[in-house]
matplotlib code that plots the C-alpha trace (Angstrom):
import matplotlib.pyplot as plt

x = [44.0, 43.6, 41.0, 39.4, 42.5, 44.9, 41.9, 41.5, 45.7, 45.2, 42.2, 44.2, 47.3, 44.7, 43.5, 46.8, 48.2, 45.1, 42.5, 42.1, 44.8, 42.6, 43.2, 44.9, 45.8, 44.7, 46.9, 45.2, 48.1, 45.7, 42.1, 41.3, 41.1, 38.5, 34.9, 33.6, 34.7, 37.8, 36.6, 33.4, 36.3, 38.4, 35.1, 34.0, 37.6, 39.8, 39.3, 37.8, 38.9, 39.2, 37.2, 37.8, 37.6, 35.7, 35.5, 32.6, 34.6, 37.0, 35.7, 37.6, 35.5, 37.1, 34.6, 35.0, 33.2, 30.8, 29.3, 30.3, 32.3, 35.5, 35.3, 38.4, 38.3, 41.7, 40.9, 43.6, 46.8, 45.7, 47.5, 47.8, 51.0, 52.6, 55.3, 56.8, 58.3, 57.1, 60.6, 59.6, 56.4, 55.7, 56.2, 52.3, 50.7, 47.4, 46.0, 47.5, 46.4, 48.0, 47.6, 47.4, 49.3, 51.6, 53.1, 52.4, 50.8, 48.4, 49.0, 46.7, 48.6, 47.4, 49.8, 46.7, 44.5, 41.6, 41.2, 38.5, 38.0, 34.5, 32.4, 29.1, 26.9, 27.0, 28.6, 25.4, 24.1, 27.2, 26.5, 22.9, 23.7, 26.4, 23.6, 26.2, 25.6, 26.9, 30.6, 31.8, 33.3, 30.1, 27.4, 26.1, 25.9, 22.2, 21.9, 24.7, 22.5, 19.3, 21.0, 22.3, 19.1, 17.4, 20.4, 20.4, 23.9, 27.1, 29.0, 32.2, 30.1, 27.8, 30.6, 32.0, 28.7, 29.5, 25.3, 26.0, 28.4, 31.3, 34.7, 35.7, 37.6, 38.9, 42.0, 39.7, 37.5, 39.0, 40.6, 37.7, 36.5, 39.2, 38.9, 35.1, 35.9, 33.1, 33.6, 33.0, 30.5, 28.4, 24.7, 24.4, 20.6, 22.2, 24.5, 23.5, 23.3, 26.5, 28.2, 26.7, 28.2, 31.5, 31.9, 30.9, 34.0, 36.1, 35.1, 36.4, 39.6, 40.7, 40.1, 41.2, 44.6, 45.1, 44.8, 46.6, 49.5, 48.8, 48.0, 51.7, 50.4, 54.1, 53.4, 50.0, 49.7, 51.1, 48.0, 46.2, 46.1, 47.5, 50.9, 50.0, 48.5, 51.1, 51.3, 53.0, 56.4, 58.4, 57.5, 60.8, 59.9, 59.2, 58.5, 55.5, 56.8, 54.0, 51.3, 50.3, 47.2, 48.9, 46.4, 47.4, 50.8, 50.2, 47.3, 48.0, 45.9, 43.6, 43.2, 40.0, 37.7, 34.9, 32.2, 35.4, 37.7, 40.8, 39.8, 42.1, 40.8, 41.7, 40.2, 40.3, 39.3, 36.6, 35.3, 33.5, 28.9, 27.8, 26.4, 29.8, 31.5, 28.7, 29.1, 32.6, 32.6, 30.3, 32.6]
y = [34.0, 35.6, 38.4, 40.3, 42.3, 39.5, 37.7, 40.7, 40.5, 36.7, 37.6, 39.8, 37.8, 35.2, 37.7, 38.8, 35.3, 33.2, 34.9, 33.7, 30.5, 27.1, 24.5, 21.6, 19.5, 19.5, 18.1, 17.0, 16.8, 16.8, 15.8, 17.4, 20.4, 19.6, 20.1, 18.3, 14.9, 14.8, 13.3, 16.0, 18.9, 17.4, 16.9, 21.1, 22.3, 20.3, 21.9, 25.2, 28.9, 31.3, 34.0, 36.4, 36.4, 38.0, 38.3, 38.5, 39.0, 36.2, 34.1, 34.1, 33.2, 31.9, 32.4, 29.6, 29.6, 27.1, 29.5, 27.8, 29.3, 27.7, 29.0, 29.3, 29.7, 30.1, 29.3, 30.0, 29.7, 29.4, 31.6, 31.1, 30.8, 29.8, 27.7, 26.4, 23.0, 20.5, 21.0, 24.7, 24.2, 26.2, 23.9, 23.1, 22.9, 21.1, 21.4, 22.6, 24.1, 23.9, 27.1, 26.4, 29.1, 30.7, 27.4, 28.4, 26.0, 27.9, 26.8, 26.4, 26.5, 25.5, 24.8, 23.7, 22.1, 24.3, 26.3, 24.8, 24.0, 24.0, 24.2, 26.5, 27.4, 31.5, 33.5, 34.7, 30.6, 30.3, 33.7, 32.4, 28.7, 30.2, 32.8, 35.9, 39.5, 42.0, 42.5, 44.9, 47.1, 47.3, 47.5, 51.0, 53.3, 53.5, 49.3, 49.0, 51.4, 49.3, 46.2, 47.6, 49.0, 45.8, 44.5, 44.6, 42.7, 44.4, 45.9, 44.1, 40.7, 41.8, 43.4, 40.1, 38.1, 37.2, 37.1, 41.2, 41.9, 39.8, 40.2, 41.4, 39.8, 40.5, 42.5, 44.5, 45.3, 46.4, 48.6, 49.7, 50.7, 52.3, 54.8, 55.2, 56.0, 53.0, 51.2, 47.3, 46.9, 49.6, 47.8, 47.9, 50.0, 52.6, 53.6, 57.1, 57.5, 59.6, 57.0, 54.6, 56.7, 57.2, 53.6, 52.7, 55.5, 53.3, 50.5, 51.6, 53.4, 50.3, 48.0, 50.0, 51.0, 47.5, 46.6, 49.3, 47.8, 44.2, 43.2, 44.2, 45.6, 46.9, 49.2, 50.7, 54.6, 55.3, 56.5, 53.0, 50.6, 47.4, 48.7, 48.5, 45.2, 42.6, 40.5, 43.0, 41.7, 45.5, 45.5, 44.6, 41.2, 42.7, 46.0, 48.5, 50.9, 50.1, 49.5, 53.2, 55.0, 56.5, 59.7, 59.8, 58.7, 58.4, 56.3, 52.2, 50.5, 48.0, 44.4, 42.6, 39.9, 40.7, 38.0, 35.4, 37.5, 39.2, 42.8, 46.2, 49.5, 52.9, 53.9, 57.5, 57.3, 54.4, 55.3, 52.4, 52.7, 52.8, 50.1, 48.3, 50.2, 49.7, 45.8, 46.1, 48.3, 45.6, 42.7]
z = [24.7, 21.2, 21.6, 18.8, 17.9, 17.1, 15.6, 13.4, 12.5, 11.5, 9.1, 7.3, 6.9, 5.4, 3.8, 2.2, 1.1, 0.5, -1.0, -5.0, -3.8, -4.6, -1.5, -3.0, 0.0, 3.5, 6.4, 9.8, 12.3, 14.9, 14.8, 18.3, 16.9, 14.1, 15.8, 12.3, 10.5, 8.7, 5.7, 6.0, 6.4, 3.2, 0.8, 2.0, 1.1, -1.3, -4.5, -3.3, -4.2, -1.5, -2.3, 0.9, 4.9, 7.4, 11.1, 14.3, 17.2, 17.6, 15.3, 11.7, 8.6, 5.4, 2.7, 0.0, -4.0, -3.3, -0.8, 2.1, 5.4, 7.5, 10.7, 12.7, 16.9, 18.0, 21.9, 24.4, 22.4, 18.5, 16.0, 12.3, 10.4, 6.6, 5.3, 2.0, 3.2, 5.5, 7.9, 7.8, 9.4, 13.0, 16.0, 17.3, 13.8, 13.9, 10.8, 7.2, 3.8, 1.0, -1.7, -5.5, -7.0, -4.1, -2.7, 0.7, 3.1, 5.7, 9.4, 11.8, 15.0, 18.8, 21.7, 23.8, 21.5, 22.7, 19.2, 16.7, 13.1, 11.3, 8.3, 8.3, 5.8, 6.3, 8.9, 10.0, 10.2, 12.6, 14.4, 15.2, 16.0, 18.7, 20.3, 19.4, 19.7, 17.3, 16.9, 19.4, 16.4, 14.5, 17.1, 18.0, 20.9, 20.9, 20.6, 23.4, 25.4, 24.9, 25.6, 28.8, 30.1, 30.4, 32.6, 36.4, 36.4, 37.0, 33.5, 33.8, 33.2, 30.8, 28.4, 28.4, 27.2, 23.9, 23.4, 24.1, 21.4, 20.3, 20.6, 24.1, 26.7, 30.2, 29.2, 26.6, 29.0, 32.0, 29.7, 28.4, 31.6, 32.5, 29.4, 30.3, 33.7, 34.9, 37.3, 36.4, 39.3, 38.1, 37.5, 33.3, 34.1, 36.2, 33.5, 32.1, 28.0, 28.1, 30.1, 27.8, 24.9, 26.7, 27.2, 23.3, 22.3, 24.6, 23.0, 20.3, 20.8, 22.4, 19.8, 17.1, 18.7, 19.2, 16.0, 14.6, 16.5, 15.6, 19.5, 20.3, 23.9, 24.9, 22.1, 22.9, 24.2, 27.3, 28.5, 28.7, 32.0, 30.2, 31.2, 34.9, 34.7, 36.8, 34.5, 31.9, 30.7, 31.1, 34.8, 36.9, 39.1, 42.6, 41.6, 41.8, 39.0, 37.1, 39.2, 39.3, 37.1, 34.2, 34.8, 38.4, 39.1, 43.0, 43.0, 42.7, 40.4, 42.5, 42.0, 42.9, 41.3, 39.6, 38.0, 39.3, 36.6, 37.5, 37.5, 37.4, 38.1, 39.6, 42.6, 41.4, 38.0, 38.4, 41.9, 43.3, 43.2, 46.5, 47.4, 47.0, 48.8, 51.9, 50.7, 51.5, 54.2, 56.1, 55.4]

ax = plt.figure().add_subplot(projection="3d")
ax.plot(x, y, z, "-o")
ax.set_aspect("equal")
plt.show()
């Protein structure tokens, strides 16, 4: 699923080839993807200028001259492409743009059909209709600290509420954890205002790196659990090379389930809060 960082590298492609380009045509490949009227999408776009782009977690925002906002959700598999001819166009388009001046056409691209189109009247209209917290670059250690303290509900969980602060998902998070040295079944109230701060530097050094490297996760620092996660393309099928903590080469990363989400942590790094351990002890 596109997370915040590959959402990020999409905005700035549109960014980079559309801004100032006036929509001329609009093809709907697809309607499935479109969670507003066709004939509403073509009268909000055709003839607009592109004036710039912005971002809240995963959600991409298109600003337009008349004021008005396309929001792109990419879902599962979306991803966002361009093209000069119709033969050229990337296998799975749903929905294309074409640009006035550059001759590109802007792709919209969904294997899964799960991603969404829309019109809204302001990013922050959309940001309230959808109930989302602030974007988990922008929002601050003391606000994640105040949001937290009112929680009794495990971290892992709450980091993942997109009411919390937008942007993170699973992968994001466990590593996130893992950089905080929390585990994710610490209770969001019992988490100290260091911890608090050394999870909001986490935050950020994730994302950030991640972006710096366009989502390209076989490039990220040694350092960081993604590379031990079992699903990671480098590991050899059948082999534990890369199951181990990259601080503590002896110790295998665990795998359990938190809040029903695949969850990866180090037992040394992240020991477990009591009362989970007692939990498990008991079963």
């Amino acid at each position: 699923m596109p997370e915040l960082p590959e959402v990020e590298t999409y905005r700035r492609f549109i960014d980079e080839v559309a801004v100032g380009q006036t929509i001329t045509g609009l093809d709907v490949n697809d309607a499935h993807v479109l969670a507003v009227p066709e004939a509403e999408l073509r009268a909000g776009l055709l003839g607009r200028t592109i004036t710039g782009t912005s971002r809240l977690g995963k959600n991409c925002f298109v600003e337009l001259d008349n004021g008005r906002v396309l929001v792109l959700h990419f879902g599962m598999t979306g991803d966002i492409g361009a093209y000069r001819d119709a033969p050229d166009a990337p296998r799975f388009t749903r929905v294309a743009w074409h640009l006035s001046d550059s001759g590109l056409n802007l792709a919209f691209i969904d294997p899964r059909k799960f991603g969404r189109i829309r019109l809204t009247d302001s990013a922050e209209a959309y940001q309230k209709a959808k109930k989302l917290g602030p974007d988990a670059l922008q929002i601050t250690a003391a606000e994640l600290h105040q949001k937290l303290s009112r929680r009794r509900v495990f971290v892992k969980p709450l980091l993942l509420d997109q009411g919390l602060t937008a942007g993170l998902g699973n992968w994001i998070v466990d590593e996130v954890l893992f950089q905080a040295k929390i585990h994710p079944e610490r209770i969001g109230n019992s988490l100290s205002e260091k911890e608090v701060g050394a999870l909001h530097a986490a935050i950020q050094l994730v994302l950030t790196t991640a972006i710096q490297h366009e989502a390209n996760y076989r490039n990220f620092p040694k350092s960081f659990l993604i590379h031990a996660r079992e699903w990671d393309e480098s590991a050899t099928p059948g082999s534990d090379a890369h199951t181990f903590c990259p601080r503590h080469p002896k110790v295998k990363i665990e795998k359990t389930y938190v809040g029903g989400r695949a969850t990866y942590t180090c037992p040394k790094c992240q020991p477990a809060p009591v009362a989970a351990v007692e939990e498990s002890k008991a079963s």
